[in-house]
DRENBALUM-459673 format. One record per residue: y, z, x of N, C-alpha, C in turn; residue in one letter. Coordinates in steps of 0.2 Angstrom, whole numbers, plus 5000, padded with zeros to 4 digits. Layout:
YZXYZXYZXa...
//
This chain:
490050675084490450625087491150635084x491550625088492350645085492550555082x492150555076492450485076493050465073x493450515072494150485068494550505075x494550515082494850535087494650435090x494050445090493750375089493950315088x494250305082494350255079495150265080x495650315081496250285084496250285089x495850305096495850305102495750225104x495050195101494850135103495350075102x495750055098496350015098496750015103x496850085105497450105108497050055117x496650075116496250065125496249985125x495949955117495849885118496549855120x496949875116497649825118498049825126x497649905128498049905135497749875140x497049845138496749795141496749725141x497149715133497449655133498049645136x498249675139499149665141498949665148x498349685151498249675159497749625160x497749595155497149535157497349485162x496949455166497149405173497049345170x497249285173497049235171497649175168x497649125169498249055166498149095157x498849055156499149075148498449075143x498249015144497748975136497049015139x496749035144496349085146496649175143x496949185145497249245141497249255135x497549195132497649205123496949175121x496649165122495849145121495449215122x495449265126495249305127495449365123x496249375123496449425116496249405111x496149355108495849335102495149385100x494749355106493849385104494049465106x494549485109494349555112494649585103x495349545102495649605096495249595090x494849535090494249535083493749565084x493449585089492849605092492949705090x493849725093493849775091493849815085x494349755081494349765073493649785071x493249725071492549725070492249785069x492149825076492049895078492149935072x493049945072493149985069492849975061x493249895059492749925053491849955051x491549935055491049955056490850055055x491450065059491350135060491750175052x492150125050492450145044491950135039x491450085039490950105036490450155035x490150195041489950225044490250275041x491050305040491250365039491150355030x491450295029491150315020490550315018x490050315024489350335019489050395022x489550415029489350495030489850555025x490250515021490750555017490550605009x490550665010490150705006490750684999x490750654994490950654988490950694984x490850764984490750824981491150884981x491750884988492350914989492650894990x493350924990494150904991494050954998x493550965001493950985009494150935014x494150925020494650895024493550875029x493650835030492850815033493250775037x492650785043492650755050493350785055x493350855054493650895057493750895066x494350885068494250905075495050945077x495050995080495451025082495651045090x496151035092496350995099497051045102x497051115101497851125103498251085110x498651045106499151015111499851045115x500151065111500851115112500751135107x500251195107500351255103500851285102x501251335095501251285090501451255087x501651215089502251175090501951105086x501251075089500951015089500151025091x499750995088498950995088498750935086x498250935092497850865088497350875084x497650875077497050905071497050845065x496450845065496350795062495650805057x495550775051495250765046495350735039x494950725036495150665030494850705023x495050695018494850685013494750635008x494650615001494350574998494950514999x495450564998496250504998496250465004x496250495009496250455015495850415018x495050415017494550385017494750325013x495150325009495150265005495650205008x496050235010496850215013496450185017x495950235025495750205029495150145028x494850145024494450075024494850025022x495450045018495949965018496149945024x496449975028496649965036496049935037x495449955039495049955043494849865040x494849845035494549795031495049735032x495649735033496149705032496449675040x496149725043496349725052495849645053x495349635053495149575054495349535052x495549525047495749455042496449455045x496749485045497449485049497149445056x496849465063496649415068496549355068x496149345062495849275061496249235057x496649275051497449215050497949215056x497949235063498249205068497949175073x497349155072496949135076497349045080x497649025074497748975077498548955077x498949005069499849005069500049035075x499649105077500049125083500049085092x500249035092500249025100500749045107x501049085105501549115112501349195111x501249205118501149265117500549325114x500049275115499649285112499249365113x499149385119499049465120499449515119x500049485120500549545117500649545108x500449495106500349505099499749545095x499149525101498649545096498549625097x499049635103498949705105499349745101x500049725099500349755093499949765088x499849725085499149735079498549785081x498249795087497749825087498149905087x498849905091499349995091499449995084x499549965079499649975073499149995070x498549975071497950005069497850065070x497950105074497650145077498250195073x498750185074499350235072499250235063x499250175061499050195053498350235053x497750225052497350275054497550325055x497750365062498150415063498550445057x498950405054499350445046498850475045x498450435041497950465037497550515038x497450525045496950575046497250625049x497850635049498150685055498250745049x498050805052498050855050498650905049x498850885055499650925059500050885056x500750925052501250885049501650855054x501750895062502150855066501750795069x500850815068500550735072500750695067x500650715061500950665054501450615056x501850665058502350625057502550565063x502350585070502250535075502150475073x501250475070500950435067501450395063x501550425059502050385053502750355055x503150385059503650345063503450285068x502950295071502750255078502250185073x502150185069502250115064502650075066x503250095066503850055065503750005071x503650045077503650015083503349935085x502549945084502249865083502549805077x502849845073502849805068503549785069x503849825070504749795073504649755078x504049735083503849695085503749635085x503249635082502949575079503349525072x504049575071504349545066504849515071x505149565074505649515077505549465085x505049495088504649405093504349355088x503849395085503549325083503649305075x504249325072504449305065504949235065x505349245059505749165058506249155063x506649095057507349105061507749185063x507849205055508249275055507849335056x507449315061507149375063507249435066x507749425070508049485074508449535067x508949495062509049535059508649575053x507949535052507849575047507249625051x506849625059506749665061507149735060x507949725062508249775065508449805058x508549795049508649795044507949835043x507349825045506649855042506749925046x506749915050506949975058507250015056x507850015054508650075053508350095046x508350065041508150075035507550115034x506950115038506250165037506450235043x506750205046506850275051507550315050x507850305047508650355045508150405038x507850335036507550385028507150445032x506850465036506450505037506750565043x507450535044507850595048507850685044x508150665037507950705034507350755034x506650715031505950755032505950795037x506250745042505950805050506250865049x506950865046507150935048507050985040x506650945034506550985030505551025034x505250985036504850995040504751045044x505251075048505451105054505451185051x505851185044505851235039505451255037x504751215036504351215030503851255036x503751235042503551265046503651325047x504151345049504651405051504351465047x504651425039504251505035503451495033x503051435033502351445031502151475039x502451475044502051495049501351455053x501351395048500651355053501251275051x500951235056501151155055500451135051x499751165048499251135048499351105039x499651045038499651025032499251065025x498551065026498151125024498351185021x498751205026498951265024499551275021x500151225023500751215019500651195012x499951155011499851145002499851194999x499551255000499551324998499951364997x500551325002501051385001501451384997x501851434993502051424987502851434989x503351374992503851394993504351434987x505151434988505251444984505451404981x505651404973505751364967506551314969x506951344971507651354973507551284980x507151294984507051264990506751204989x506151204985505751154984506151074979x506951104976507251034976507451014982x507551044986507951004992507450994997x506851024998506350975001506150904998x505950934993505650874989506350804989x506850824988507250754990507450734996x507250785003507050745010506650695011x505850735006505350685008505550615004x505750624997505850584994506350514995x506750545003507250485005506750445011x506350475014505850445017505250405013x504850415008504450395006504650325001x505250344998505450284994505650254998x506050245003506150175009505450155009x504950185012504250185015503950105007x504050135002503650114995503750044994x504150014994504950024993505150064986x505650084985505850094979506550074976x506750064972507250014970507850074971x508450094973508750024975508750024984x508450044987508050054994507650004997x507349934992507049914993507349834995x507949824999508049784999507849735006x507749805012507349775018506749735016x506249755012505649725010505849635009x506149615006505949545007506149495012x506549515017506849515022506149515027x505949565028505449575031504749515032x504749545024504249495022504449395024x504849385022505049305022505149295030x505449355037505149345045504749335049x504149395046503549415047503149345048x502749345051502049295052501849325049x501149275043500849285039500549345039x500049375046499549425045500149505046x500849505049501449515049501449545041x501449495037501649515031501049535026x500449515028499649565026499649625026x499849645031499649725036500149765032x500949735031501649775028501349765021x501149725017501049725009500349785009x499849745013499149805012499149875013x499749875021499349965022500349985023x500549965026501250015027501650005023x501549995016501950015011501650075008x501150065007500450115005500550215010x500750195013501250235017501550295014x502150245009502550295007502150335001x501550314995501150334992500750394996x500650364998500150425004500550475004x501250495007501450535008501750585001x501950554996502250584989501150604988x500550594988500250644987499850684990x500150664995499950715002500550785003x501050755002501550825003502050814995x502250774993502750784987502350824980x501950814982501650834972501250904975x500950914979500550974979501051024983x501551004987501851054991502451084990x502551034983503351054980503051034971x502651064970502451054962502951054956x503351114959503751134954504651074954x504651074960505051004958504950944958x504350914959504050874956503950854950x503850924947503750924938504650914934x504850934938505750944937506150884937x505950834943506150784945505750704943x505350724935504950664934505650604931x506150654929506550604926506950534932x506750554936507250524944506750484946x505850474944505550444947505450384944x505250414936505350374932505750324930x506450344930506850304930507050254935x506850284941506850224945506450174946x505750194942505050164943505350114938x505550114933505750084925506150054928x506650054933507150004934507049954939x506449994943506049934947505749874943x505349894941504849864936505149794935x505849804929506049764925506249694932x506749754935507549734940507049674943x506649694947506349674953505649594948x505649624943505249574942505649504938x506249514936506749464934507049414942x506949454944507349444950506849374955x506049404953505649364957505449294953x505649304946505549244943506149154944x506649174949507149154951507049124959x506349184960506549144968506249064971x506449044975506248974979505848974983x505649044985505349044991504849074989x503849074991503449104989503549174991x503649165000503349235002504049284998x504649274997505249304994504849334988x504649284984504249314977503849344976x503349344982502649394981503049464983x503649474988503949524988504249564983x504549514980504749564976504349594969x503849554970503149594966502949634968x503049634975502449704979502849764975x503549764974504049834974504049824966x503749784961503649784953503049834953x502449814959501849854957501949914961x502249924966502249984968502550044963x502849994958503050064954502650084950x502250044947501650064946501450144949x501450134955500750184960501350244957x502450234958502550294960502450314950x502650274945502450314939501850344938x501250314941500450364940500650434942x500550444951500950474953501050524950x501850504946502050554944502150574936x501350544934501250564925501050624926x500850664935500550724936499950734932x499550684933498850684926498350664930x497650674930497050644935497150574933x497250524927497050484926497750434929x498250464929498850424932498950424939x498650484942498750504950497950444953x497350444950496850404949497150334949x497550284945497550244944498050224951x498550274950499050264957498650234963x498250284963497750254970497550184968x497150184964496850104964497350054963x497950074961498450024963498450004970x498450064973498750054980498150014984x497550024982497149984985497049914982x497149924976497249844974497749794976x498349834975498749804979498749774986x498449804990498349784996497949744997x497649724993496849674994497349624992x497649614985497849554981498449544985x499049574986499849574988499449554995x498849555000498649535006498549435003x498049444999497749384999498349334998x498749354992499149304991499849284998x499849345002500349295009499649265011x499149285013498649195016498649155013x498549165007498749105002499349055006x500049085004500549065007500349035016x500149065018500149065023499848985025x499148985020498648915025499348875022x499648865017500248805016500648795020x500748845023501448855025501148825036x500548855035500248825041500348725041x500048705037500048635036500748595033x501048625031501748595027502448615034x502448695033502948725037503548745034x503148745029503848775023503548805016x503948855014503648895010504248895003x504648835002505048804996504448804991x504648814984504048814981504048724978x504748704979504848624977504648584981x504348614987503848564993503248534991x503048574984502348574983502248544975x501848544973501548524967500748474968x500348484964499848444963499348464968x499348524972498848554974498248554971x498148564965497348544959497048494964x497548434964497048384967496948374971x497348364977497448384984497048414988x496948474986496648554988496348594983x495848564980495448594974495148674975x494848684983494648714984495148794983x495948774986496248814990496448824984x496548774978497148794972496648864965x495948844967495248884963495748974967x495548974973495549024978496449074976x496849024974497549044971497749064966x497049024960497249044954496849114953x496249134957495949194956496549244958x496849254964497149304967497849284961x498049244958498749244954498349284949x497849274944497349324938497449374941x497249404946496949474950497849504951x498249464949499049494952499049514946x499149464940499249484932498949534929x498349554933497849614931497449574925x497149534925496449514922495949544922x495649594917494949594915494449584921x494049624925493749614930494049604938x494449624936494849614943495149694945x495149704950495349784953496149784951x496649744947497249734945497249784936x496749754935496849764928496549844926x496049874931496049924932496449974932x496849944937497350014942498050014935x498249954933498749954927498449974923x497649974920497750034914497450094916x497350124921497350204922498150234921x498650194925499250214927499450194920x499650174915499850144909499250214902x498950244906498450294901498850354903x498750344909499150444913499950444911x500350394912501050374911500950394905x500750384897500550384891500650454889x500450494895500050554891500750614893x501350584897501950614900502650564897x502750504896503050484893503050414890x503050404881502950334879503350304880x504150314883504550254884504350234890x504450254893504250234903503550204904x503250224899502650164898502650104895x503150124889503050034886503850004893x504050024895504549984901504049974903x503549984907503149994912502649914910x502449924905502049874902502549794902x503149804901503549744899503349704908x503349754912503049734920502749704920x502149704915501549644917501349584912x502049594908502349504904502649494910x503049534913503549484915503249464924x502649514926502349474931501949414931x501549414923501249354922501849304921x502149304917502849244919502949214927x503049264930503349234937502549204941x501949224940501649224943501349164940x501349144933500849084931501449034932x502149044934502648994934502648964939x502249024947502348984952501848944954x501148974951500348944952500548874947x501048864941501148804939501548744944x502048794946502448724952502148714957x501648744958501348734966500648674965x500348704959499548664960499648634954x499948604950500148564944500648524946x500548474942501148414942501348374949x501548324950501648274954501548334962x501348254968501448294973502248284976x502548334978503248334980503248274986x502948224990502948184996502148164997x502148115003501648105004501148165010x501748195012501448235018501148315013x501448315006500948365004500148355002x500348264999499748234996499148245004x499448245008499148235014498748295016x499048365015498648405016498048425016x497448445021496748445020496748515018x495948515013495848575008495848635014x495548705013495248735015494748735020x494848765027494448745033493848815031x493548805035492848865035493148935037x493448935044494148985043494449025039x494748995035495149005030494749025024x494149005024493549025019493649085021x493249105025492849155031493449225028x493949205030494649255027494749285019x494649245017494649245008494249275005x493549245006493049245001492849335004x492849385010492849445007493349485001x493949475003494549504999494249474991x493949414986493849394983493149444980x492849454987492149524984492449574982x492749594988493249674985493649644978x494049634977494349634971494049634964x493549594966492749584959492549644960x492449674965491749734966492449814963x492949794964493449854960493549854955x493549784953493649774946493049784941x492649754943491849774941491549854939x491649874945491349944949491849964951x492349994948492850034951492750094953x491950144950491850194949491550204958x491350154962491250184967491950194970x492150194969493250194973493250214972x493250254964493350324961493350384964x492550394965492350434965492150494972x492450454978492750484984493250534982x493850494977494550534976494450574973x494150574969494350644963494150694964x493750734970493750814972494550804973x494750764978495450784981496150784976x495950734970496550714964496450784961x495850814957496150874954496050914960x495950924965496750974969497250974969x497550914969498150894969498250914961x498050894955498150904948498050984949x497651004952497751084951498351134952x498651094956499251134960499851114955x499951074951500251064946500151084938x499651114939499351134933500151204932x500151194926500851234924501451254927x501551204928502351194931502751164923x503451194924503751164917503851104920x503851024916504050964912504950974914x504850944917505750894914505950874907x506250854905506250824896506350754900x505850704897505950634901506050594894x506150524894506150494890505650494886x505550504878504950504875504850504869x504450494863504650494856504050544854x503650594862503150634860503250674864x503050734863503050794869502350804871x502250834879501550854882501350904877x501750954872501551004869500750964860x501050904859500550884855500250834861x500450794864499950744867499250804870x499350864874498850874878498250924871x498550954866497950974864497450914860x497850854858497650804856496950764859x497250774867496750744873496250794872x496250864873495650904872495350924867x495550874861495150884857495350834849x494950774851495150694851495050724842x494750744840494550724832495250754830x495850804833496350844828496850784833x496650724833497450684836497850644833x497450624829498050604824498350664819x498150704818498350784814498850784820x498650804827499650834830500150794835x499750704832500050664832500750664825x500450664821500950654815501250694813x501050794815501250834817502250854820x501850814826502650804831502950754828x502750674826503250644823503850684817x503550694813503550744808504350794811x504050834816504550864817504950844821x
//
């Protein structure tokens, strides 16, 4: 069964059946409802279905299907490996919750909403699974589309402009890749991703590739200082709007730095640690001082997503299994926690209609239920001990370690200063007086809102706990990727140790404090 042809075709047919539905307005948007959670449904189902048909054991490309379209030009080729299987069960997981937190905030326009939502579906999947760099790249552009939609009909007041800011901003960064793409093509002779990883371009070329992709992907991430669309985005967006951009289309730009930047331009990868790193360390600090200042929740949670993101791009690129490893389980962590906490915001903001964080206080008593449900997802943000947070920070904070000590202790100062802004805002919101009667008024958590939470609450326990089931999909396909970097020279990055004692140290733990003290030494 071609089920990855499957699982983006079937969105695509539901939504076109939502936009031809017959019937008066509250008839129709009654109807989109069951049709776009019934599909979601599906899909997850089927995403279940491919991770337990998924062989764990290679790094080859499974559930293959090949399609010449406009040969060679374009193909529908398609397949997944560990990486991608991962990314898709975040979509696939996140797509329902998303319908059912608009089950009741979205009222205009109700079919043509959930049918954006089900084209976004389909098209992220499609990233993930597209074989062909030119399908790649369609897939990867043609995101924008639903989402620039849904930002700018159904978002705030300044919606229009910070739709049209998200737009220009993810689509100029990627003008470049096309035409480094076109090249990459030219002389490998196939478009088949697959094969381009093999290729060993040349050393002279592969910086100015690698900084095509690199202007696409860091918009995609965000990455500072390109990151300033993102909260814009995020404070227009309807809530499930800002689940889908925080869970899966940020995760995006990751996907792409290890799908094409690290394995297809090794050597300037290894060159350019200093550029990553240094911007990952100015994220970190910039972006997290910044969020401790803001008045707006959903503002704040943004510009933590671009503190933690840099997390993913420093593992990444510590070029290490344990940092490229940890990177991923950021990204999926991220997705689940940076999802939970806009519904978080979201039921408030349903009942109040304001997301000031001075609207609020004394939530504890008010909303007991909903303030328990906060404090877990604010723990799961600061990386708590059992939580898929504290995981992903100390993989990426181990592999960062083993390439440079200073960009790890910056690195680290990220998750003081996330705990600050995050226990500051769980303080103003469910602590201390209620700001009016009409927040005293607020009723707790409905079954709904339960119904939405209480899976993301499994997954985050079940990563944190058992991470080793995540794990263990990825890593045939991480040490390929780790392979292809295997001896490349190092950049000199910030550091008080070199890879020359850190790695025989690693291989061989009893002589590590001897060529620990060694290097200081000299």
């Amino acid at each position: 069964m071609p089920i990855l042809s499957l699982m983006i075709l079937l969105p695509v047919a539901a939504a076109l059946m939502l936009l031809t539905l017959p019937g008066a307005d509250a008839e129709r948007a009654s109807r989109a409802r069951v049709v776009a959670l019934a599909t979601t449904l599906v899909e997850f189902a089927l995403g279940i279905w491919l991770w337990a048909s998924f062989d764990q054991t290679t790094a080859a490309f499974q559930f293959s299907e090949n399609l010449p379209l406009f040969a060679p030009f374009l193909n529908w080729s398609l397949g997944i490996d560990g990486i991608a299987l991962m990314l898709i069960e975040l979509s696939v997981f996140l797509m329902p919750l998303c319908v059912l937190a608009s089950w009741v905030a979205v009222k205009k326009r109700v079919p043509e909403y959930m049918a954006a939502f089900l084209l976004m579906e389909s098209l992220m999947i499609g990233t993930f699974a597209a074989r062909d760099i030119f399908l790649f790249y369609l897939f990867f552009e043609g995101g924008l589309i639903p989402m620039f939609l849904i930002i700018g009909i159904w978002g705030g007041a300044r919606r229009i402009y910070a739709s049209y800011k998200f737009f220009l901003y993810t689509l100029l960064g990627s003008v470049l890749m096309l035409v480094a793409m076109l090249w990459m093509v030219d002389v490998a002779g196939s478009s088949d991703i697959g094969v381009l990883s093999r290729t060993d371009f040349p050393k002279n070329a592969q910086f100015w590739l690698f900084l095509a992709f690199f202007a696409s992907f860091a918009v995609k991430m965000p990455m500072w200082p390109v990151h300033t669309w993102l909260p814009d985005a995020h404070v227009e967006a309807p809530t499930a709007g800002s689940v889908i951009l925080a869970g899966v289309l940020l995760k995006l730009g990751g996907y792409g730095f290890i799908r094409f930047s690290l394995p297809m331009f090794p050597d300037a990868s290894a060159q350019l640690i200093w550029l990553v790193f240094g911007l990952s360390m100015v994220a970190v600090v910039y972006t997290s001082l910044v969020a401790l200042v803001q008045q707006d929740m959903k503002k704040l949670i943004a510009y933590s997503s671009v503190a933690h993101m840099a997390f993913v791009t420093g593992g990444l690129f510590a070029l290490n299994t344990q940092g490229i490893e940890g990177a991923m389980v950021m990204m999926l962590s991220h997705g689940l926690v940076s999802g939970a906490l806009f519904l978080c915001v979201g039921v408030i903001y349903d009942r109040l209609h304001t997301r000031e964080i001075g609207r609020y206080g004394g939530l504890a008593d008010t909303m007991p239920k909903y303030a328990l449900v906060l404090l877990f997802f604010t723990m799961a943000s600061v990386g708590l001990p059992a939580t898929s947070g504290f995981v992903a920070e100390f993989l990426v904070l181990l592999g960062m370690y083993q390439t440079s000590t200073w960009a790890t202790f910056v690195l680290t100062t990220g998750i003081i200063l996330g705990a600050a802004y995050m226990l500051w805002l769980y303080a103003r919101v469910a602590y201390g007086k209620a700001a009016g009667d009409d927040t005293r008024a607020m009723p707790d958590l409905n079954a709904r809102e339960i119904a939405i939470l209480a899976p993301i609450i499994f997954a985050v326990l079940w990563m944190g706990i058992y991470p080793k089931s995540f794990q263990d999909p990825m890593k045939p396909a991480i040490a390929a990727v780790v392979a292809r970097l295997e001896g490349r020279a190092l950049a000199t990055v910030p550091t008080d140790m070199t890879l020359s004692a850190v790695l025989p140290a690693l291989k061989s733990p009893a002589n590590a404090d001897k060529a620990l003290a060694q290097e200081k030494l000299h």
